[in-house]
C-alpha positions, 0 to 999 in steps of 0.5 A: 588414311590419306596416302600413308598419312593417318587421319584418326580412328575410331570404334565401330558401333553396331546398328538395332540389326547387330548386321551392319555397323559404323564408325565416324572420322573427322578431320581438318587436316586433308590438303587442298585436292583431291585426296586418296582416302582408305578406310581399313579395320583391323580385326578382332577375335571374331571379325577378319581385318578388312581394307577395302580399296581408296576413294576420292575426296575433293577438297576446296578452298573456302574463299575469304571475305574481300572486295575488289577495286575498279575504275572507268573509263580505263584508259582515259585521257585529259588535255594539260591542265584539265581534270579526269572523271572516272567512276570508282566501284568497291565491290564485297565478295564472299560476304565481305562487311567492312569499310573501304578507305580509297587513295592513290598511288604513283600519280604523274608529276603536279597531278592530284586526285579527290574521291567523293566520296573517299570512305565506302561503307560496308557492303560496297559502293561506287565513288567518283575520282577526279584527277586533276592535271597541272597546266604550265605557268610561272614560277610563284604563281597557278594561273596557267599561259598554256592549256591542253586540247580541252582547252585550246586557243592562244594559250599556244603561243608561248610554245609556238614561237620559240619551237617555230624560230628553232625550225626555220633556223635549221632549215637554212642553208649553212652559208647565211650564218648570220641568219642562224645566228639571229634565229638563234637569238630570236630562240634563246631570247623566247626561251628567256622569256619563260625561264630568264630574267629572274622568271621561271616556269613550272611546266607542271604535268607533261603531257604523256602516258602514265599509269597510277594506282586507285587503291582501296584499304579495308577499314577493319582487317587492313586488306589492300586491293588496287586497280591499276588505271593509265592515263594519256595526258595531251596538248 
């Protein structure tokens, strides 16, 4: 018996010596714990019914077979425009044989990611992941005007200017209205420059924290695991 719960019977087989005897119970059905187990006989014509007292029997999960996902550096960082290398590990647990195919999920905006390679075999493995970061450019076109820390330089200029004008117009006393008025143009006319007259800008991935998912998908049993990776994007 578990508690109240019968597990099985079975017949009492006596030993060469006819002193001793024993009866055998298997069971697949004990919950996950230690379980409270009493063993009792019921008697016959010439034995007296015996119910000795409960022991313990601790049962324990049997782990499957699965792997898990990690990737370094975590967090990391990469300037606008620049690519991300980080190193992918797939490692098999409790004996686990299949393929991993590797993805990502919930990437910044204009940003993407390359595995080599992107299928681990049986076993586990290591890949290398690239993430790469769009730089701001021209609308119809990828050549970047303005590029992160990792780049630096004139690219700068672009942004400079308009930011700078709108600075010093702020900071001029309210009664030189028409210098905040050429101020004003002087903005609006560095903001046509990238958005007007029939050009456009495509800031690409904003500099920012994000987080993203590296996600690794059993080839044979479906089995998903992920590691979840934050990556600062900076000037």
């Amino acid at each position: 018996m578990n508690g109240s719960t019968t597990l099985c019977s079975s017949t009492l087989t006596a030993d060469s010596s006819n002193i001793f005897s024993t009866a055998t119970c298997t069971t697949s059905t004990l919950p996950v714990g230690t379980d409270q187990i009493t063993v009792s006989y019921a008697g016959d014509t010439n034995f007296l019914p015996a119910i000795p007292g409960s022991f313990p029997e601790t049962i324990t999960k049997v782990n499957a077979a699965d792997f898990t996902v990690s990737a370094t550096p975590n967090p990391a960082s990469v300037g606008v425009g620049y690519a991300a290398l980080l190193t992918v590990m797939v490692t098999a647990n409790n004996g686990f044989a299949e393929g991993v195919n590797l993805t990502c999920g919930s990437l910044p905006n204009e940003a993407t990611c390359t595995f080599a390679p992107a299928a681990i075999p049986s076993g586990g493995g290591t890949s290398m992941l690239i993430v790469l970061t769009t730089a701001p450019h021209s609308c119809g076109t990828t050549e970047p005007y303005f590029l992160g820390g990792n780049g630096g330089g004139p690219h700068l200029a672009p942004f400079a200017l308009p930011a700078l004008a709108g600075l010093v117009a702020f900071l001029i006393p309210g009664k030189r209205r028409w210098l905040r008025a050429l101020m004003a143009l002087i903005v609006v006319a560095g903001i046509t420059q990238m958005t007007g007259c029939g050009n456009c800008t495509d800031l690409g991935t904003r500099p920012a924290t994000y987080t993203f998912q590296v996600i690794g998908t059993s080839t044979g049993t479906g089995v998903v695991q992920s590691q979840t990776v934050t990556l600062n994007i900076t000037i």
